[in-house]
N, C-alpha and C positions, 0 to 999 in steps of 0.2 A: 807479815804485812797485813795491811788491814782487811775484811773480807769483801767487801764490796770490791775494791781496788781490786783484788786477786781474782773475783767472778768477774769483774770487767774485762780485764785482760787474759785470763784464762783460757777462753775461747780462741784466742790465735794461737796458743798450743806452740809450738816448740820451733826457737827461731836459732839457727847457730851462727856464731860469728867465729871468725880468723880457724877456718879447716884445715890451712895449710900443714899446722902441725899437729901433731900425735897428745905434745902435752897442752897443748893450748887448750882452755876454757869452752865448753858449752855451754850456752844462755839461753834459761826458757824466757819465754814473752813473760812468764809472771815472776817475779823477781823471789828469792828465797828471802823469807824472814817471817817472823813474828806475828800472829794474828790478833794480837791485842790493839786497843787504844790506849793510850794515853789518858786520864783525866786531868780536863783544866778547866777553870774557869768561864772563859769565854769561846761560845764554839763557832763563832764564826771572824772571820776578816772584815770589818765595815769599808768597802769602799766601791762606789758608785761611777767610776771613770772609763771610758771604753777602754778594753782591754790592747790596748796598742803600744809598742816597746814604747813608745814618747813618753807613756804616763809609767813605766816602770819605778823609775824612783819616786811618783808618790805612793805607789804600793807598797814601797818598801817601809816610808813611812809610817804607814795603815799595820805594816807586819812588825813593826816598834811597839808602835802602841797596842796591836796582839799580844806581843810579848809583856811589856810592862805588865797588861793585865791578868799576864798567867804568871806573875812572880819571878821574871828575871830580873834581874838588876843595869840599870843602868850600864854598870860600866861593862857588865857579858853583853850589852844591848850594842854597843859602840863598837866594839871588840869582834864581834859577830857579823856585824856589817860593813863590817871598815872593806873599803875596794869592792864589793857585792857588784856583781854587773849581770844581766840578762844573756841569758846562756841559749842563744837561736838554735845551736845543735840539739841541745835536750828538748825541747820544742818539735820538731822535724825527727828528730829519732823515737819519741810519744808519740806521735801522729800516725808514723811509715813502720812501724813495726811490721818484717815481713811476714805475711801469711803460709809459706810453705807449710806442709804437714809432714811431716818424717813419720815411717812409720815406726816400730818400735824395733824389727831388725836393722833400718838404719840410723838409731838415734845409737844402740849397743852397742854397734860395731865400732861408732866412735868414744861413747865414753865409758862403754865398756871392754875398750878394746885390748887386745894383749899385752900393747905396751902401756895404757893406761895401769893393767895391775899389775903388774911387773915393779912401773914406777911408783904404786900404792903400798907392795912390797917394801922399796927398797925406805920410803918413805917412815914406817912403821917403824925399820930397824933401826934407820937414822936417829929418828925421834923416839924412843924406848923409851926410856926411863920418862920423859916428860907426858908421853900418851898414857903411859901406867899410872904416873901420880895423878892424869886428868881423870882415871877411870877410876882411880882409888876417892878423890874426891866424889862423883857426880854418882857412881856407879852405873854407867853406861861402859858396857863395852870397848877394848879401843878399837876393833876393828871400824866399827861404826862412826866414831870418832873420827878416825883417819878417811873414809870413804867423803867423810860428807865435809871434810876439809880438801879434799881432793877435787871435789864436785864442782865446790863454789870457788873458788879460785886458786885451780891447781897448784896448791899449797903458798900460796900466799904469792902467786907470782902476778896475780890478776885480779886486781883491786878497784881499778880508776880510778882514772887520773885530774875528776871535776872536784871544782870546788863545793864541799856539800853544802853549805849556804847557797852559794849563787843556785845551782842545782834547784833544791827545796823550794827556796824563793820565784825560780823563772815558774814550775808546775805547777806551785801554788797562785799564781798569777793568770797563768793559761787558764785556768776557771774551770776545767771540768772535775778536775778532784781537789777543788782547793782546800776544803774541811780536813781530807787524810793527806794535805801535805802542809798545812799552815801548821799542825799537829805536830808533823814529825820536824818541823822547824824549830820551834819550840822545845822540842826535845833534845834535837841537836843542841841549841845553845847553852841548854842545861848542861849536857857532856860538856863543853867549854867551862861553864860555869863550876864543875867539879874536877877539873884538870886534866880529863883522860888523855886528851890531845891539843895541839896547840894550832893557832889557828891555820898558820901557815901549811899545817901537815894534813890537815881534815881535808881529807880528798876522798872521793869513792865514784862510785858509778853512777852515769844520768839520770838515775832513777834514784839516788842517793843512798845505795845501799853500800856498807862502809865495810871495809880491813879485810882480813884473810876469810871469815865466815861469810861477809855481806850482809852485818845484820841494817836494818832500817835504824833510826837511831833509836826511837823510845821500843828496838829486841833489846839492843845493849844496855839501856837503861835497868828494864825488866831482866833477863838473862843472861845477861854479861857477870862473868866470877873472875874476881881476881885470883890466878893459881896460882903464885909466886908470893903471895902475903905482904906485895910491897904497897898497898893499897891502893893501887891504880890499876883499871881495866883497859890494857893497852892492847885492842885485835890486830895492830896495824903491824906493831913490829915484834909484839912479844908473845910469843910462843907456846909456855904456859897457859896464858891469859887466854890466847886463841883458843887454844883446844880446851880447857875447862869450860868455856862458856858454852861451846855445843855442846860437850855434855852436861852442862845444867841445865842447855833449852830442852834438850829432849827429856831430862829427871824429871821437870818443872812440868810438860806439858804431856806426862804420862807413859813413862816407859816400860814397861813388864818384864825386869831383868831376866824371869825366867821364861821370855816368850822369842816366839820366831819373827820372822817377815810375812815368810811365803813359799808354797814349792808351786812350780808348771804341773800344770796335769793335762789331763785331755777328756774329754766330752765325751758321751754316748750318743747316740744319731737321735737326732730328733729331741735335744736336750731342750730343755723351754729356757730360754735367754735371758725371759724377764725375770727370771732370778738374779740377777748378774748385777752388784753394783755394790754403795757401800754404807747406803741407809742401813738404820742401824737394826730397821724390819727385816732385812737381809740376811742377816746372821743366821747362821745353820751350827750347830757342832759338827765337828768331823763326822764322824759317825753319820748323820744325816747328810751329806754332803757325798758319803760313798755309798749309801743307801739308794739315792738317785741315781746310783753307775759313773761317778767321776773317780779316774783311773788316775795316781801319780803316776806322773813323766818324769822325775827326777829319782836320784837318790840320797840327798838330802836325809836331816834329819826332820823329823813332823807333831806336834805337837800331840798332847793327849789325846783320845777321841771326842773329848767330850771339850773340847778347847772351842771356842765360838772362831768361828772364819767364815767370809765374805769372797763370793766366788767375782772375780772381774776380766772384762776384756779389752785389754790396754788400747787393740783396733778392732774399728768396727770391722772392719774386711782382715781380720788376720785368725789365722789357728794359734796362737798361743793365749793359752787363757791360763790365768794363775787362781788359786785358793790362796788370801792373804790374812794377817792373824792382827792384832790388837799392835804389834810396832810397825807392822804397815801404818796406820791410819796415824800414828804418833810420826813417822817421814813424811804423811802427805800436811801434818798439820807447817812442818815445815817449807811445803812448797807443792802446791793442789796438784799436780801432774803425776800422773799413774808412771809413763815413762823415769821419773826424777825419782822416785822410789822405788822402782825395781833395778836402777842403776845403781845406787846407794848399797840396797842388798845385795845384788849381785860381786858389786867391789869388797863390800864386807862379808863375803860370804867365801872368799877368796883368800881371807885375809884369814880368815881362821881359820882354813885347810892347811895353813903352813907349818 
């Protein structure tokens, strides 16, 4: 997702919806996907009208002739609009994003929880041969693979159910990020415009994050692999396709085959704090990092000594503090929340002890 967007909503930190069950989805306030732009032509929406549902469909208008001028075609313009209606809920759910803070023993418990890896487990064996051919393509891990398909919509059962036009078009209308969503509008139509999905089926989450990974649409664009060779990037229902695009997002955006996450350690009294973060002045080698007196707590395996890692504290008020390595920072590129990536590792770190 784009980074402004993600620094904006980042700070509300970690919202969960439907707890009732075990396998049910966890949602951070900042949506997982892609930190790139889009390039197009025209970078803004011209239109001058108060922003009130009445004036919606001249906006839509105004997002026509956006479109035209970033090289869609008429008849993906028609097609892309056709039925488009002002979506009040996506509105009201942008707005009311709740503030809870979870800390990070109780964000684990749930989506790290015993039945979650059990079911990441069973998930793995299920899907074999096609997480090995995603990892034969991308070289990414499948463990990794499988966690962070688990993550974003427990295995593809939690998608949403908006229409990603209408979607795109109410938040790009609401005017506070209208630039990173007239964008990702535009990029949706293109996906129309190259066949991945049809219109009726383009459905995703109010924030328009789309299929089993939730990319935004111009991840999919950029990161989306077709793994079945039949020339279409379908996240929604094909399986293949799913899992080779996380691992091309993560190949693409830097992943060190021969590297770790992260192990728990623990502190020496009177550790100086402001070392703790994940600029990139931060870096210590191991070596320097146990020099200071930081003690692993795990028994993990751990990278060379001389391996660059970034010491962090997922809470301010908590005793777990991690040492994290160069595929840390390649999960957080996927989704800014320290919690969302040591969930990730954790599930895939489970998934290789089998």
């Amino acid at each position: 997702m784009d980074n402004q967007f993600l620094k904006m909503v980042s700070p509300l930190l970690f919202t969960l919806f439907l707890l009732g069950c075990s396998h049910q989805r966890i949602e951070v306030a900042s949506v997982s996907t892609a930190n790139d732009k889009i390039q197009q032509n025209t970078p803004t929406v011209l239109f001058n009208l108060p922003r009130t549902e009445n004036n919606f469909p001249a906006y839509i208008e105004a997002l026509k002739t956006f479109a035209r001028e970033n090289g869609i075609s008429e008849a993906v313009i028609e097609l892309g609009f056709a039925d488009v209606y002002h979506l009040n809920r996506v509105i009201t759910a942008d707005k009311n994003q709740p503030e809870k803070k979870l800390t990070l023993a109780q964000y684990l418990a749930i989506a790290a929880s015993e039945s979650r890896l059990k079911l990441a487990a069973s998930k793995m064996a299920e899907f074999h041969e096609q997480v090995n051919h995603a990892e034969t393509l991308t070289g990414i891990p499948a463990a990794y693979i499988i966690a962070l398909w688990g993550v974003e919509s427990g295995y593809g059962r939690y998608q949403g159910k908006d229409d990603v036009i209408s979607a795109l078009a109410t938040l790009a209308f609401e005017g506070r990020r209208e630039a990173f969503f007239s964008r990702e509008l535009v990029a949706a139509l293109q996906i129309l415009e190259k066949g991945y999905i049809t219109k009726d089926e383009f459905k995703g989450s109010w924030a328009g994050a789309m299929g089993q990974n939730q990319f935004m649409p111009s991840s999919l664009l950029k990161y989306g692999k077709d793994g079945d060779g039949d020339g279409v990037i379908d996240i929604w229902t094909n399986t293949n396709d799913v899992l080779a695009s996380i691992g091309n997002y993560l190949a693409t955006v830097g992943w060190n085959s021969a590297g770790y996450w992260g192990n728990m350690i623990t502190l020496p009294k009177d550790f100086d704090l402001t070392l703790a973060g994940l600029d990139n002045n931060k870096a210590k080698s191991l070596l320097q990092w146990q020099q200071l007196g930081i003690i692993f707590a795990d028994a993990k395996s751990r990278p060379h000594y001389d391996e660059k890692a970034w010491l962090i504290l997922p809470d301010a008020d908590s005793t777990s503090v991690y040492l994290v390595y160069s595929n840390f920072k390649t999960l957080m590129h996927w989704n800014r929340s320290y919690f969302f990536a040591i969930s990730v590792g954790m599930i895939a770190d489970s998934l290789a002890e089998k």
